[in-house]
N, C-alpha and C positions, 0 to 999 in steps of 0.2 A: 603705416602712416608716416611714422618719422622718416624713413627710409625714402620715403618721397619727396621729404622736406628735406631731407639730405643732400639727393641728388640734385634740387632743384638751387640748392645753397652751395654746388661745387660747379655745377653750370656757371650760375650766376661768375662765381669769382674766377673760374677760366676765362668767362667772358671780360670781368673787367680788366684781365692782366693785358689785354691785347690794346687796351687805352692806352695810347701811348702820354697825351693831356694829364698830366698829376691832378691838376685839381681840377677836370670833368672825371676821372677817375674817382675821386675821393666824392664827388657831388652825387655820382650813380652809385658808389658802393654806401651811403647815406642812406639815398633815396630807394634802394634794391634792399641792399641784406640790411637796414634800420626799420624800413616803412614799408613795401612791400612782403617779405617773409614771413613775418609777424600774421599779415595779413591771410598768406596761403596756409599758415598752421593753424589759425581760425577757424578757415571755411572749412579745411579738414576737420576740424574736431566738430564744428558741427554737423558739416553731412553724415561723418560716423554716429553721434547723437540720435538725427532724423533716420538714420538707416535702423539702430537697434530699436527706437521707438516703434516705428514700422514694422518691427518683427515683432517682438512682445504684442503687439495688437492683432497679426493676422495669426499668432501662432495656434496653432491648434495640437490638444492633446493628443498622442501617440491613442490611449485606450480610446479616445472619445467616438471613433466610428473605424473600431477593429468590426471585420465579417468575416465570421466563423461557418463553416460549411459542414454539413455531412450528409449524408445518405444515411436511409432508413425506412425501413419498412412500411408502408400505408399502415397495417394493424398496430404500429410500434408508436404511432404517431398520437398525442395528447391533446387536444388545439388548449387546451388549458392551462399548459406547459408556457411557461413567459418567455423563455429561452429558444422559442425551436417557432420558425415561421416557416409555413412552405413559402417554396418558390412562385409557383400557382398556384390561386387557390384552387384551379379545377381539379389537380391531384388528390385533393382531400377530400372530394365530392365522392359521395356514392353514388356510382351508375350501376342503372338497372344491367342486368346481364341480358342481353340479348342472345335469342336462339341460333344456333349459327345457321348460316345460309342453307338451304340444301339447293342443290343444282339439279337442274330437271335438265334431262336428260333431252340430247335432240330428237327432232322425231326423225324416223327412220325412213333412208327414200328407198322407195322398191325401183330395184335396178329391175330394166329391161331387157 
């Protein structure tokens, strides 16, 4: 921040050396590094103000929505465990076992 008021207060006085008028020199280094500087180190400190304001309001805790992961076993799984959500609840379902397919066989052409 001040570093910009810095540069902006060596600008300013490069600029007025090139006044050759003493006293419109002396009227703008017045009305510049008196009335205007004051002014930009102002709105500085408050947009840094309005900027940290800003953050303190949106910040959000680090813990507040950590997601922890792991795999594990269906039989290993609790649903009464506070800590441990599936991903799906359809992994937690018990499905019936089905009989596995049997394939029938084609029927057979009689070659001629």
């Amino acid at each position: 921040m001040m570093e910009r008021i810095a540069d902006i207060q060596q600008h300013i006085r490069k600029r007025l050396s090139e006044i050759d008028d003493l006293k419109e020199r002396k009227a703008a280094r017045e009305l510049l590094l008196e009335g205007l500087l004051p002014v930009f180190h102002l709105m500085e400190q408050r947009y840094l103000d309005l900027e940290h304001q800003i953050r303190r309001e949106i910040e959000i805790p680090n813990e507040k929505y950590a997601v922890y992961m792991t795999v594990i076993r269906k039989e290993d799984y609790d649903p009464i465990n506070g800590t441990l959500y599936p991903v799906s609840s359809e992994r937690t379902e018990q499905k019936k076992e089905r009989e596995p397919r049997r394939e029938e066989p084609e029927p057979r052409r009689e070659e001629r």
